[in-house]
C-alpha positions as CSV (number, residue, x, y, z in Angstrom):
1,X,11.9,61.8,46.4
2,X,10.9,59.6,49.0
3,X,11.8,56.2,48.9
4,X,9.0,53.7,49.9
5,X,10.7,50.6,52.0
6,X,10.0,47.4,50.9
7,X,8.9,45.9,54.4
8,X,5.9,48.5,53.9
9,X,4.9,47.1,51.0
10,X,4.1,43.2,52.3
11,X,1.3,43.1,54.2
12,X,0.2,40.3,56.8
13,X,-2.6,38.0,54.2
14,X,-5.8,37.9,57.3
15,X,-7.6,35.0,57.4
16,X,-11.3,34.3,58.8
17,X,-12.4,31.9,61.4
18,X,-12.4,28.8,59.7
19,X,-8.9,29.3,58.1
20,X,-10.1,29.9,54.4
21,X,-8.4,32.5,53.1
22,X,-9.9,35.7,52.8
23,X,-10.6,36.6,48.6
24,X,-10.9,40.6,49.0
25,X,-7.4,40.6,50.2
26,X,-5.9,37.9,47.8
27,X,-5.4,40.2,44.7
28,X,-3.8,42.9,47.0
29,X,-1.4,40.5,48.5
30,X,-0.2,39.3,44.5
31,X,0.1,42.9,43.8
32,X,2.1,43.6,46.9
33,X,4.3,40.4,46.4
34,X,5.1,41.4,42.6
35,X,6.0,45.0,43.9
36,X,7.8,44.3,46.8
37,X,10.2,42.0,44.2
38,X,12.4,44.3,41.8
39,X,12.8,43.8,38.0
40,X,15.5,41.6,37.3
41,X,15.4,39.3,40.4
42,X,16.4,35.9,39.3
43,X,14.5,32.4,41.0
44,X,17.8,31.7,42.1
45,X,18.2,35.2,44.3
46,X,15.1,33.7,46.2
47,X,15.3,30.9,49.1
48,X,12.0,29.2,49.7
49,X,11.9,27.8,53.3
50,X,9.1,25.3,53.8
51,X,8.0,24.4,57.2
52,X,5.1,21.8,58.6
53,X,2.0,23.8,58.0
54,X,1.1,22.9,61.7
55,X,3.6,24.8,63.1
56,X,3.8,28.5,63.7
57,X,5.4,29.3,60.7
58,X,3.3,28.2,57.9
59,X,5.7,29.4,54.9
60,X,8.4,32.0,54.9
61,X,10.0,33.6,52.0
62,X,12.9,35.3,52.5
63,X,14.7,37.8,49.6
64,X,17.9,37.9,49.3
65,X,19.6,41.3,49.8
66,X,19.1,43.9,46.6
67,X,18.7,47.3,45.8
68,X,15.6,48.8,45.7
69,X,14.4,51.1,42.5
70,X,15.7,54.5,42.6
71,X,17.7,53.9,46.3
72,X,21.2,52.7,46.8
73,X,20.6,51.7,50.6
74,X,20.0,47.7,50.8
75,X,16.6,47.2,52.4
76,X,16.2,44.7,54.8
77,X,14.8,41.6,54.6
78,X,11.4,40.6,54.2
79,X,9.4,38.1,56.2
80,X,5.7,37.3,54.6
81,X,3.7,34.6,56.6
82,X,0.9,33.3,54.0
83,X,-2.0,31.0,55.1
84,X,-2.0,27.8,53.8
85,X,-4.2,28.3,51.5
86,X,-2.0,31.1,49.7
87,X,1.1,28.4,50.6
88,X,-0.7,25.9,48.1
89,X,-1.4,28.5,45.7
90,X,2.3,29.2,46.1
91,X,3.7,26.1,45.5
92,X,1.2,25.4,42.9
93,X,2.7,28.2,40.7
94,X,6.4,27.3,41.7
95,X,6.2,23.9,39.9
96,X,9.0,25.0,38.1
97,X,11.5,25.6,41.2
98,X,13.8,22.5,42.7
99,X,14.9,22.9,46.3
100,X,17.7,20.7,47.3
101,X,18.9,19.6,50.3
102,X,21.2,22.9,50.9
103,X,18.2,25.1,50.5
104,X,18.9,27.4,47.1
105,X,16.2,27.2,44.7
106,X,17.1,26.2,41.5
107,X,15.3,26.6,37.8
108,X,14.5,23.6,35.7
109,X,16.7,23.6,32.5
110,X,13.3,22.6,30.4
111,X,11.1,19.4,29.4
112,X,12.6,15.8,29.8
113,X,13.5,14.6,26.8
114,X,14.1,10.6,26.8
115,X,17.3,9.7,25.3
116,X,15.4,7.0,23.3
117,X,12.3,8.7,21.7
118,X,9.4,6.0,20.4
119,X,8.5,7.0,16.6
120,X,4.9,7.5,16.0
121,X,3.1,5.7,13.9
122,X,0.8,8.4,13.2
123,X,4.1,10.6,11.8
124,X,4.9,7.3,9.7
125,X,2.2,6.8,7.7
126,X,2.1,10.6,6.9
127,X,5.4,10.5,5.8
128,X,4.7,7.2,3.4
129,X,2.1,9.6,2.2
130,X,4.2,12.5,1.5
131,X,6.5,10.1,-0.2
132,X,3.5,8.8,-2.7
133,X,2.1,11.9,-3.0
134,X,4.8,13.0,-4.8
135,X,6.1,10.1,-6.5
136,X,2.0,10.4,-7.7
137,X,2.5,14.0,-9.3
138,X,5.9,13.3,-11.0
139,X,4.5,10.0,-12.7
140,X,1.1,11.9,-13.5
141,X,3.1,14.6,-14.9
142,X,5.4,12.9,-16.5
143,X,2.7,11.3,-18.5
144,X,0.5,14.0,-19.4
145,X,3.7,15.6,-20.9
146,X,4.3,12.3,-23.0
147,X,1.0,12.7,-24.0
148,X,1.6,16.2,-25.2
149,X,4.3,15.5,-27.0
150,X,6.5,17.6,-24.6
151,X,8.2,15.2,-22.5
152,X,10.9,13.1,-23.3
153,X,10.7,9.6,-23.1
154,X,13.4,6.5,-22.7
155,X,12.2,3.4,-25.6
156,X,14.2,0.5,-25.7
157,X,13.4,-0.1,-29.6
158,X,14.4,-3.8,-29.4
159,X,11.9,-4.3,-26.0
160,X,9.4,-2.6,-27.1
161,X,8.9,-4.7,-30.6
162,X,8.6,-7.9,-28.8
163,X,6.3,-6.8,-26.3
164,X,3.8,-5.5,-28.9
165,X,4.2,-9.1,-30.8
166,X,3.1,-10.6,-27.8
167,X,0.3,-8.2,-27.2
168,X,-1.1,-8.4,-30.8
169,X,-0.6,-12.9,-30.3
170,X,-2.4,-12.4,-27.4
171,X,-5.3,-11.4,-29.3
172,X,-5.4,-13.6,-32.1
173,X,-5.1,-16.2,-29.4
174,X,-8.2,-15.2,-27.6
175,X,-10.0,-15.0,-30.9
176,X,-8.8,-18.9,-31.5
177,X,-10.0,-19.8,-28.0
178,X,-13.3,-17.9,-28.4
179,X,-14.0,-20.1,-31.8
180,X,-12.5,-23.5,-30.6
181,X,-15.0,-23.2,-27.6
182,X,-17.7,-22.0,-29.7
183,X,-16.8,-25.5,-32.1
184,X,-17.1,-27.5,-28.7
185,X,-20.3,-26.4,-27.7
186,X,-22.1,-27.0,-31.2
187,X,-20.4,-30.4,-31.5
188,X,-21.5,-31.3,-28.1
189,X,-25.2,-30.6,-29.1
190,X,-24.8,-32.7,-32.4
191,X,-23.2,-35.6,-30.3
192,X,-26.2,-35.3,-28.1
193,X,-28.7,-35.0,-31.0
194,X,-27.1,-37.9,-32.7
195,X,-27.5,-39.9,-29.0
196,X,-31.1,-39.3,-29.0
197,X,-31.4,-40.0,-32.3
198,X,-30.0,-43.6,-32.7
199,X,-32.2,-44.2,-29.1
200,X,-35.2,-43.3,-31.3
201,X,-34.3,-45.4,-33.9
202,X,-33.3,-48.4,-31.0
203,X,-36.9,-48.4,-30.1
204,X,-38.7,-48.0,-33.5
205,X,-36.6,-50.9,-34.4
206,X,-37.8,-52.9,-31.5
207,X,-41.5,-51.9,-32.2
208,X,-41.6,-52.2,-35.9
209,X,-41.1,-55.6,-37.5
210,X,-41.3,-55.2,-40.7
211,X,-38.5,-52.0,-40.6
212,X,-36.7,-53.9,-38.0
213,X,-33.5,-54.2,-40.3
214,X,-33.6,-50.1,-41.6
215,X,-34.2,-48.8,-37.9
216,X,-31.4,-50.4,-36.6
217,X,-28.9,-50.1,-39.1
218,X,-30.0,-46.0,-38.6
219,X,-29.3,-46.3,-35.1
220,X,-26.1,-48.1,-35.2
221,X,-24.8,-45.1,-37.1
222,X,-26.0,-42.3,-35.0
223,X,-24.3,-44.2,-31.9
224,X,-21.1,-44.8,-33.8
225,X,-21.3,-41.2,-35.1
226,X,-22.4,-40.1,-31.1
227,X,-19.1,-42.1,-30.0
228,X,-17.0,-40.7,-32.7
229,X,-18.2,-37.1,-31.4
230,X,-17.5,-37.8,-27.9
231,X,-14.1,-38.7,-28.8
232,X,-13.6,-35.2,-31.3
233,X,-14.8,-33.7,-28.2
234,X,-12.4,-34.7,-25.6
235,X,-9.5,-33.7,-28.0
236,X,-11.2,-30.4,-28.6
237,X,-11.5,-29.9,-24.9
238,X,-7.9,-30.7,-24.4
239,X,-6.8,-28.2,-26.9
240,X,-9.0,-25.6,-25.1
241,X,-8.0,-26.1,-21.9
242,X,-4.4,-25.8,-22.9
243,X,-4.4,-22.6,-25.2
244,X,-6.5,-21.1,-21.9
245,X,-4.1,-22.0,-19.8
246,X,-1.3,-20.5,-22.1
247,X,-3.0,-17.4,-22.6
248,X,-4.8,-16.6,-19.5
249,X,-1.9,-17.4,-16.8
250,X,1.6,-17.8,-18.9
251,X,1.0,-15.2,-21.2
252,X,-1.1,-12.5,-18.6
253,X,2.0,-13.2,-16.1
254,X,4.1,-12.1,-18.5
255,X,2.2,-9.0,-19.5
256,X,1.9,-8.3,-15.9
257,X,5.7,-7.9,-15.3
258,X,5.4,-5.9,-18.4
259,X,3.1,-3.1,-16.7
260,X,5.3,-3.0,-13.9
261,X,8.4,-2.6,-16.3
262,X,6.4,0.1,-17.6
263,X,5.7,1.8,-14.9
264,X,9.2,1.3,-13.5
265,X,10.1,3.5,-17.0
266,X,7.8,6.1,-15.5
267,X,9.1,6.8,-12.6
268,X,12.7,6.7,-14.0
269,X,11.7,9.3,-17.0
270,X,10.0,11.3,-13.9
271,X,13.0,11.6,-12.0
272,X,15.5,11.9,-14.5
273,X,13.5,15.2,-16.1
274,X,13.5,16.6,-12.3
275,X,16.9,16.0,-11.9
276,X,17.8,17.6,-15.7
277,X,15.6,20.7,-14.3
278,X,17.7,20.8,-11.4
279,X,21.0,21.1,-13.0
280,X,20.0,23.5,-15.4
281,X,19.5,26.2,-12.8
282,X,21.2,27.8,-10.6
283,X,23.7,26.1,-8.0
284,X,23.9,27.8,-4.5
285,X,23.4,26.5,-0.8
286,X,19.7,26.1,-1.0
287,X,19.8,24.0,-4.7
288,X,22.7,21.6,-4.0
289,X,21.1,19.7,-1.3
290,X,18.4,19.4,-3.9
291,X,20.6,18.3,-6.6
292,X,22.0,15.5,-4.5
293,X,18.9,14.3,-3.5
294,X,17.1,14.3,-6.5
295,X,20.5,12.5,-7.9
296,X,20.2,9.6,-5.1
297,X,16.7,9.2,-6.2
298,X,17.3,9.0,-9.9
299,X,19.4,6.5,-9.3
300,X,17.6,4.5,-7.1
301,X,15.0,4.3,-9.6
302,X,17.5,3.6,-12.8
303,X,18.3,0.9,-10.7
304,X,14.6,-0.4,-10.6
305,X,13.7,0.4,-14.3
306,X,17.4,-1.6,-15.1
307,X,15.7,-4.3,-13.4
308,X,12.7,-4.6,-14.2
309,X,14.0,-4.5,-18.4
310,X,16.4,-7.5,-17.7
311,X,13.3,-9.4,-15.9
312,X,10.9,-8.6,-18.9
313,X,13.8,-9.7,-21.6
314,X,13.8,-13.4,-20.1
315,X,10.2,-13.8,-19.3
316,X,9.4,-12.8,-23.3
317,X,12.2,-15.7,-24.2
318,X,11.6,-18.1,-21.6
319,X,7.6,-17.4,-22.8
320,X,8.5,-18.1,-26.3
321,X,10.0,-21.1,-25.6
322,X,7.1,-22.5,-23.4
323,X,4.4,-20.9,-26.6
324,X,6.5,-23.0,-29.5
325,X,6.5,-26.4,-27.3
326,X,2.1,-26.1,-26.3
327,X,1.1,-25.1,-29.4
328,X,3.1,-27.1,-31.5
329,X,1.5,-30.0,-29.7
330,X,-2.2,-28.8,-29.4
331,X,-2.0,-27.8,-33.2
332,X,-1.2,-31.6,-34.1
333,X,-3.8,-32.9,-31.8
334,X,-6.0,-30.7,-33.4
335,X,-5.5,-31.5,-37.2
336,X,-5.2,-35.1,-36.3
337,X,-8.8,-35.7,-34.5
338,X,-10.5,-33.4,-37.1
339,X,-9.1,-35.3,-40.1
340,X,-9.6,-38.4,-38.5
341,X,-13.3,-37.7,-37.1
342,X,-14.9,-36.4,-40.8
343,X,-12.5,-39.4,-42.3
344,X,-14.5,-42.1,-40.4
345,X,-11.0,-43.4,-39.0
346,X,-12.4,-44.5,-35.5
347,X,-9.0,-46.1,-34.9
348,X,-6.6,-43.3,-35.9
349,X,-8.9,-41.0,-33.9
350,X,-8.3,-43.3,-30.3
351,X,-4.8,-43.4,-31.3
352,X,-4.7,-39.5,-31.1
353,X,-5.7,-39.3,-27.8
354,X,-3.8,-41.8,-26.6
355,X,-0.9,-39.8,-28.1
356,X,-1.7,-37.3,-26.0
357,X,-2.6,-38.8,-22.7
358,X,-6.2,-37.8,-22.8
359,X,-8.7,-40.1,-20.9
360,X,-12.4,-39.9,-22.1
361,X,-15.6,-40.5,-19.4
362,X,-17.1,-43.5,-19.2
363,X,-20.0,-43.2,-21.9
364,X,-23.5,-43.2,-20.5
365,X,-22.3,-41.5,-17.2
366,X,-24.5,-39.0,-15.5
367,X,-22.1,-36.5,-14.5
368,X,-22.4,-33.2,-16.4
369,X,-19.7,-32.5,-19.0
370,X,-17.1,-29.9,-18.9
371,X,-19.2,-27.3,-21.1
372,X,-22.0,-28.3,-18.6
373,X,-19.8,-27.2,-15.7
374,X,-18.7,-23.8,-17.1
């Protein structure tokens, strides 16, 4: 079989006139170039030579010495001369070749990696994500099987009693607020009825000689009654005021560490079932990593729920402590300006509120009461 030398199969690339290279022959010269190169011939079996493209030689590539297909006989060298043009294409597709200083071409290992690599903060939010996406489902599940009555569930019985006390005071509370402000707004509309009122009779007194004396004994009353209200007022105010404080911030922080407690339980009950799930099946290579993380997980949220209990236990004492103390003293300044308002005891009734530290407004003043400002 006749052996086709490899020199035969380069071919001189023509150019035209203008030195663009010539397209018809372009393909031929790639599919003489790929032939005239053997399977198996390595980058580094090939020494690229690159010389000024304004000098005679524009590029030379020179093959090493290697058998041909089907021959034994080591062909001789090949010289191909490209035109610039098929020179840039060249170098172009050799991006991947290094040429040092001694001339051997040499392949690049792969991409730079930098030994210090900048996280993304793309890939950090997905992850945070992930990570509630999942805590998500085990909570959700976890409660849909309490509510089915399937799931097991962790109750600190002691806990548990005091935090429904507090829930069912909470109530009874708001109901006492509701009809303490409810008492305040009527009573300031009789103390304001009672203030036109002795006005009326002021003037009719004035204007009427012969029922000078009955007028203005009337209206004497209904401004001492008017006073006397103003006072009741301010204590009832007070009294208010304090219970809303007690039940709307002390008591709602307390029920707001409570929801977290709970929800710390949760996620606790969540993880402990998934861990219990874990160790009742099988243990191999794939299920231990498993196990241990779902175990480091369990007990970083035991840890939490532990937490969370002990912060909820003295809240609910320090909370019953604060509760005795208000409303022991709101309940006296309560009984005492009632009883001492429908007794007629102007004195006693100052006395109460300066018991209690509670200034009144100047009377007559035009600035709008505190119902008025709600």
């Amino acid at each position: 079989m006749a052996q086709e030398s490899p020199k035969n199969s380069a071919a001189e690339i023509p150019v035209t006139s203008n030195g663009q290279l010539d397209d018809s022959h372009e393909h031929s010269f790639n599919r003489d170039l790929k032939c005239s190169l053997p399977v198996g011939l390595g980058l580094s079996e090939t020494k690229i030579t690159s010389h000024g493209f304004d000098s005679a030689k524009e590029g030379v590539v020179e093959a090493g010495q290697f058998p041909s297909k089907g021959s034994s006989a080591s062909p001789k060298s090949s010289v191909i001369s490209p035109s610039s043009a098929a020179a840039s294409r060249l170098a172009g597709q050799g991006c991947d070749l290094i040429i040092p200083t001694g001339g051997r071409a040499q392949q690049k290992t792969g991409p730079v990696v930098l030994a210090d690599e900048v996280k993304n903060p793309a890939m950090e939010k997905l992850e945070l994500v992930r990570k509630w996406s999942l805590n998500t489902y085990k909570c959700t599940r976890q409660i849909i099987s309490e509510k089915l009555g399937r799931g097991s569930r962790t109750v600190d019985l002691e806990l548990e009693a005091q935090i429904d006390i507090l829930r069912d005071n909470k109530k009874k509370y708001e109901n006492i607020l509701r009809l303490a402000q409810t008492l305040s707004t009527q009573l300031f509309q009789m103390v304001h009825t009672q203030r036109q009122l002795g006005d009326a009779f002021a003037d009719l007194s004035l204007k009427s000689l012969e029922l000078h004396e009955e007028f203005g004994y009337n209206a004497d009353t209904q401004k001492l009654l008017a006073k006397n209200g103003e006072t009741l007022l301010g204590a009832i105010n007070f009294f208010i005021a304090s219970v809303n404080t007690l039940v709307n911030k002390t008591i709602e922080d307390t029920l707001l560490t409570v929801k977290q407690y709970e929800s710390a339980r949760i996620e606790y009950d969540a993880y402990r079932t998934d861990l219990e799930e874990l160790n009742l099946g099988p243990r191999d290579a794939n299920t231990l990593p498993k196990i241990e993380q779902s175990q480091q997980l369990f007990q970083v949220h035991k840890e939490k729920y532990d937490k969370m209990r002990n912060d909820v236990s003295i809240k609910l004492k320090f909370l019953e402590e604060n509760k005795v103390k208000v409303l022991h003293n709101q309940l006296v300044l309560f009984h005492n300006a009632i009883a001492a308002y429908f007794a007629g005891n102007q004195k006693q009734l100052e006395q109460t509120l300066k018991q209690f530290h509670i200034k009144l407004k100047t009377p007559g003043a035009d600035a709008p009461s505190w119902l008025e400002e709600q």
